[in-house]
C-alpha positions as CSV (number, residue, x, y, z in Angstrom):
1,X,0.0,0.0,0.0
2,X,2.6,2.3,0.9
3,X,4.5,2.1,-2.5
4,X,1.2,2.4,-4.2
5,X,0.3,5.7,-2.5
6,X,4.0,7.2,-3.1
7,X,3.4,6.7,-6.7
8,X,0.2,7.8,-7.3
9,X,1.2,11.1,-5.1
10,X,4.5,11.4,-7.8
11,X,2.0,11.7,-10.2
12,X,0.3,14.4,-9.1
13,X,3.0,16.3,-7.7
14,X,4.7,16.6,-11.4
15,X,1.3,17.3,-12.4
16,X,1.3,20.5,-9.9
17,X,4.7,21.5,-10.9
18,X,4.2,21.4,-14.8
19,X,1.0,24.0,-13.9
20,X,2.9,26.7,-11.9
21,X,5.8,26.3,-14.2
22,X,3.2,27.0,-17.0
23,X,2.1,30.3,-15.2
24,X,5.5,31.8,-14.0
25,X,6.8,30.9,-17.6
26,X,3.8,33.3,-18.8
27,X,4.4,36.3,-16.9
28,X,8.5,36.0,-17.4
29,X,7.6,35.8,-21.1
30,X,5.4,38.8,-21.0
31,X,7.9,40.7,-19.5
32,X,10.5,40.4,-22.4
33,X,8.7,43.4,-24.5
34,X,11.2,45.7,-25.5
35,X,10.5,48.7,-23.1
36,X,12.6,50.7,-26.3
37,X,10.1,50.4,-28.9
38,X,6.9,50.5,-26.8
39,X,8.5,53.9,-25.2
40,X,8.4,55.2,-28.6
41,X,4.7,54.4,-29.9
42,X,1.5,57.0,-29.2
43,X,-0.3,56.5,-27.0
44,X,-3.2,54.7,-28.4
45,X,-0.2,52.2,-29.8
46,X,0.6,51.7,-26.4
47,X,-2.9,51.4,-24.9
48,X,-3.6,48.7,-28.1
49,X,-0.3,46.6,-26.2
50,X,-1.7,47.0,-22.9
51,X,-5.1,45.9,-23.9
52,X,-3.8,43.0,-26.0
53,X,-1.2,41.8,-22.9
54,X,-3.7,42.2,-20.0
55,X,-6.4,39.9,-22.6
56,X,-3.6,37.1,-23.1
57,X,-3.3,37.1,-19.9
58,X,-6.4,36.2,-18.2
59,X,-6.6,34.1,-21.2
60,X,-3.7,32.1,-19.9
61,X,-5.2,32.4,-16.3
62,X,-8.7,30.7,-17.3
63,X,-6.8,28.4,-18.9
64,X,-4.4,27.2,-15.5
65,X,-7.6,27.7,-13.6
66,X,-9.4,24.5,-15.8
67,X,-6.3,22.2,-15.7
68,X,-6.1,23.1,-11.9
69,X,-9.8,22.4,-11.6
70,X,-10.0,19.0,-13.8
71,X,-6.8,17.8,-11.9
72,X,-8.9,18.4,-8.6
73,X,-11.8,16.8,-9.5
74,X,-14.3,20.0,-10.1
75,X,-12.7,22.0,-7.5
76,X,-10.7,25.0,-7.4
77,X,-10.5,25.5,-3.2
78,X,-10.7,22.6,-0.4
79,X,-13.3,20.0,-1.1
80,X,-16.1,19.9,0.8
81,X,-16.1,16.3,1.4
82,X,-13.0,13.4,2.0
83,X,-9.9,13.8,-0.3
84,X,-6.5,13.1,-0.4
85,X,-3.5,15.8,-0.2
86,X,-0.7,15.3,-2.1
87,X,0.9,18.3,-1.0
88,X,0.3,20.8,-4.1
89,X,-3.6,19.2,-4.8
90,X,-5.9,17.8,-2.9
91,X,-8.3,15.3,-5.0
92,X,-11.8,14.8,-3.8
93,X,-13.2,11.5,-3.1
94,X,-17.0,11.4,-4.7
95,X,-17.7,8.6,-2.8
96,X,-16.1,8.1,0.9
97,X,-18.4,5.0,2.6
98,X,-20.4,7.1,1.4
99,X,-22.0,9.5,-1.1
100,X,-19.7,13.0,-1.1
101,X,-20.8,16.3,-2.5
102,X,-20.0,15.8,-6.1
103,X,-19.4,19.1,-8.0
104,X,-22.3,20.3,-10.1
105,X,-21.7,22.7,-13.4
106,X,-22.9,25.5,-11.5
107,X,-20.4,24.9,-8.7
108,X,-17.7,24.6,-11.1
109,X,-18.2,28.2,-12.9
110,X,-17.9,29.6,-9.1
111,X,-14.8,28.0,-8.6
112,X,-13.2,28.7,-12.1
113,X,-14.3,32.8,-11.1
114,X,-12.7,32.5,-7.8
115,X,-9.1,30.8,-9.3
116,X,-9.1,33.8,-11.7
117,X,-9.6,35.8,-8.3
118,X,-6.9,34.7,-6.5
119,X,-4.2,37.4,-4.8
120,X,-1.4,35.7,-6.4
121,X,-2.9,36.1,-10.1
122,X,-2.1,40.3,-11.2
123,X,-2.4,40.6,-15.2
124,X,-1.5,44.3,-14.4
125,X,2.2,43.7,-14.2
126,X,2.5,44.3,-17.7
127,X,0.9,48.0,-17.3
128,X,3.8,48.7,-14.0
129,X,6.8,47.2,-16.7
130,X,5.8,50.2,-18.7
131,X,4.9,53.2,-16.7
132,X,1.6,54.1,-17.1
133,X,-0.6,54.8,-14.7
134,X,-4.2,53.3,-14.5
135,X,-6.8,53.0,-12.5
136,X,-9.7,49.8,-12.1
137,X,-13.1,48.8,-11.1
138,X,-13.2,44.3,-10.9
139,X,-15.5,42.3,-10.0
140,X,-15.4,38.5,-10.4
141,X,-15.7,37.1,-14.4
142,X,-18.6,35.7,-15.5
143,X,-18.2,31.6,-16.4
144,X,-20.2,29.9,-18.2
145,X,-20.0,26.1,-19.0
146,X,-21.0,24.9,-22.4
147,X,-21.4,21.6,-24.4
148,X,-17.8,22.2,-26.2
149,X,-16.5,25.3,-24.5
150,X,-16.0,27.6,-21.1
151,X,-16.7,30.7,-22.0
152,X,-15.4,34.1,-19.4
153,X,-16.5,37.2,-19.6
154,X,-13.8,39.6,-17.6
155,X,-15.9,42.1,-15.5
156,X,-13.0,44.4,-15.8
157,X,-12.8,48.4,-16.8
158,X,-9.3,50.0,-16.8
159,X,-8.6,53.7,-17.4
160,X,-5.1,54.1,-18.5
161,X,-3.4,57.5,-18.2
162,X,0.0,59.1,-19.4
163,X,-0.2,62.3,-19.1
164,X,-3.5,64.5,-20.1
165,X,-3.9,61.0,-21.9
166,X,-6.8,59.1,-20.9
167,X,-8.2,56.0,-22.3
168,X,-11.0,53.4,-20.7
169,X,-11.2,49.5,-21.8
170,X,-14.1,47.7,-20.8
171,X,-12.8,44.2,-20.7
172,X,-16.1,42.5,-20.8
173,X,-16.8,43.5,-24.3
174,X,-13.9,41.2,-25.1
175,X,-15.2,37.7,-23.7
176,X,-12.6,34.5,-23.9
177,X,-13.5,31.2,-25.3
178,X,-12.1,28.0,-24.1
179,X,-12.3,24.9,-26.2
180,X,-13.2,22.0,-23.2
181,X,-15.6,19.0,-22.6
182,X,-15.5,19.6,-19.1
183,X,-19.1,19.8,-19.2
184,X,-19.0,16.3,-19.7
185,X,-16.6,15.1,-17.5
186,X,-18.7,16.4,-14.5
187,X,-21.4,15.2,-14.8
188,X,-20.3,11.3,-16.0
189,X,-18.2,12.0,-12.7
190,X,-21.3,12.4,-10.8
191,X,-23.0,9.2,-12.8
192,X,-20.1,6.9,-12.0
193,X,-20.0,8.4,-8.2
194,X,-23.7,7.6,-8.5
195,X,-23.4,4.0,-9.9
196,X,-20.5,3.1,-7.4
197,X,-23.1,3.8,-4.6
198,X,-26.5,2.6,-6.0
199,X,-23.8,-0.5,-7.0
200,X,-22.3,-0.8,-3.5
201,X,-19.0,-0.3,-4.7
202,X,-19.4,-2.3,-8.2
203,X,-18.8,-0.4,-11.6
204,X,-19.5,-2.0,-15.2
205,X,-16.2,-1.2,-16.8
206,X,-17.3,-2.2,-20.5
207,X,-20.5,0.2,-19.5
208,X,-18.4,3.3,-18.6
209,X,-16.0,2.3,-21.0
210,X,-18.3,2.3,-24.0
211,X,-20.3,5.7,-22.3
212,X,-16.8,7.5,-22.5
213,X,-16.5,6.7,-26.2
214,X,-20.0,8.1,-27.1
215,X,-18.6,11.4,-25.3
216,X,-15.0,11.5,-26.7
217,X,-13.6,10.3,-23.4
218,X,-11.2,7.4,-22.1
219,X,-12.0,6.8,-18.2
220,X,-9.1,5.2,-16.3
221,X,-9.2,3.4,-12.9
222,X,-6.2,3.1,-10.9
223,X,-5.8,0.8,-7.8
224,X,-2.5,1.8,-7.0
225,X,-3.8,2.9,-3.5
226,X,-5.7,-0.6,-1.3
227,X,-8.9,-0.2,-1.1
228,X,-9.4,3.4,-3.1
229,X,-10.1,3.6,-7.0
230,X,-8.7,6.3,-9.1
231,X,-10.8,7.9,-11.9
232,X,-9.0,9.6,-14.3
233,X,-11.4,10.9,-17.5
234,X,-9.3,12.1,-20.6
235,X,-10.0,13.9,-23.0
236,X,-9.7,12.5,-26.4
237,X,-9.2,16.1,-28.5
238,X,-5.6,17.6,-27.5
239,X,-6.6,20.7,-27.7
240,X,-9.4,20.5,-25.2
241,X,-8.8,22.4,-21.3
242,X,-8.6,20.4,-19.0
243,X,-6.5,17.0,-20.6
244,X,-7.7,15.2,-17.1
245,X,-10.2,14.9,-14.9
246,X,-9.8,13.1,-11.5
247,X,-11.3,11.7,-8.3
248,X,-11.6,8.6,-6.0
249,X,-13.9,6.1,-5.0
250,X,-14.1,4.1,-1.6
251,X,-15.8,1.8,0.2
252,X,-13.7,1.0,3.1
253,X,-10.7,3.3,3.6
254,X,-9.2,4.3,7.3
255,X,-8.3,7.8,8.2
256,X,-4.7,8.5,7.7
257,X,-2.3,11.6,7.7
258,X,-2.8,11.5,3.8
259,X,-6.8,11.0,3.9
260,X,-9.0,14.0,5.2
261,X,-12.7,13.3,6.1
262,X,-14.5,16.4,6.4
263,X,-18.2,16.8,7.4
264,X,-20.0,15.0,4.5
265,X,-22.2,17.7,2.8
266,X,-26.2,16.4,1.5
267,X,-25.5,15.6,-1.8
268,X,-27.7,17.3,-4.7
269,X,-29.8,15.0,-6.3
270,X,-30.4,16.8,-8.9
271,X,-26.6,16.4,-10.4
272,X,-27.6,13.1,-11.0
273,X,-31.2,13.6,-12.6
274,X,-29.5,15.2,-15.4
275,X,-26.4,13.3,-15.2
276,X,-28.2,10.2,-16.1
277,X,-30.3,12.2,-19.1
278,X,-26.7,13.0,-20.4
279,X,-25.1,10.2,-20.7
280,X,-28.3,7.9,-22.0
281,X,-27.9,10.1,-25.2
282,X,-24.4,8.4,-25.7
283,X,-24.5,5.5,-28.0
């Protein structure tokens, strides 16, 4: 057991690593502009930079934010019910000897708003490498899940000044599109929580195997860990967000300094209603 948990924490781990690296390799990129030539543009030039920088940006940030929250299983902060803590992510458990709260759509648009509101996230650095001055009113994004894409609407205006030089970008004219089935993955995350409890701890492998397909998914069980299954949905198109999708399933697991029970939440029934509607339209 111990070997088994080492690995599948390894796994994780370089998962973590390979997202931050993404994000701090973003922002040193960014910062490579030549100050020279932007120094000598007008200032609409420069506010057409600023605008296009700050855009790529969150951009990039939505995009960490899904790879975070597939990784996690639907969530961005702690999960509300068991999960395991690598260290750098903590993976829920949908099902704990019980039925867990199992992230709904809705849920998942909060916490995707919330990543993209974290302290350590600032998209203004570009505007202090350059020395304008600016000024901002932000609230959190608008998310919206869709069949084949996440779609963020940046509730962001920014007056930048240089000078008498004034210009105002509303941000939320400009809304980002990311290509991602993650729509999917949640809710055949909830069916297959669902089926592991209405199946006391049984799962039809050719059945979710063959669901998967219908949806452009490969689902992966890992044992690695006694007594605790790993789920892993993938995404079949590359150029989806996020590649992964992951959670665990128990029957009969004993607390540990690596397992973290915390008061089991009522789970919403509804999840499941129109899970099950979704993925009885797969051939």
């Amino acid at each position: 057991m111990q070997r088994g948990r080492k690995a599948q924490v390894s796994v994780f781990v370089i998962v973590a690593i390979v997202v931050i690296g993404v994000v701090v390799g973003y922002f040193a990129v960014s910062n490579v502009i030549n100050k020279n030539s932007f120094a000598g543009k007008s200032f609409g030039e420069q506010t057409e930079i600023i605008q296009a920088g700050v855009l790529d940006c969150y951009e990039d940030v939505y995009r960490q934010g899904l790879d975070l929250i597939g990784v996690q299983g639907g969530y961005y902060g702690t999960p509300f019910g068991a999960y395991l803590d690598t260290g750098l992510n903590t993976i829920p458990f949908y099902y704990f000897d019980e039925l867990n709260y199992v992230p709904t759509r809705e849920f998942v648009e909060e916490e995707l708003a919330y990543f993209a509101d974290s302290p350590e996230i600032n998209c203004f650095d570009l505007i202090n490498e350059y020395g304008l001055s600016y000024d901002y009113i932000y609230k959190l994004p608008d998310v919206s899940v869709g069949e084949e894409e996440v779609r963020i609407t940046t509730n962001l205006q920014l007056t930048l000044s240089k000078g008498e030089d004034t210009s105002q970008i509303d941000f939320s004219k400009f809304p980002i599109s990311v290509k991602s089935s993650i729509n999917e993955m949640i809710y055949f995350g909830s069916y297959i929580g669902y089926s592991h409890h209405i199946n006391k701890g049984n799962l039809c492998m050719s059945c979710l195997i063959s669901i998967a397909s219908g949806n452009n998914l490969k689902v992966e069980i890992n044992n690695d860990i006694e007594d605790v299954l790993l789920v892993t949905l993938l995404d079949e198109n590359k150029e989806n967000i996020p590649q992964s999708y992951n959670f665990f399933l128990s029957n009969n697991v004993k607390e540990s300094d690596y397992l973290i029970p915390q008061e089991i939440l009522e789970i919403n029934e509804e999840v499941f209603e129109e899970s099950e509607l979704v993925i009885g339209e797969a051939p």
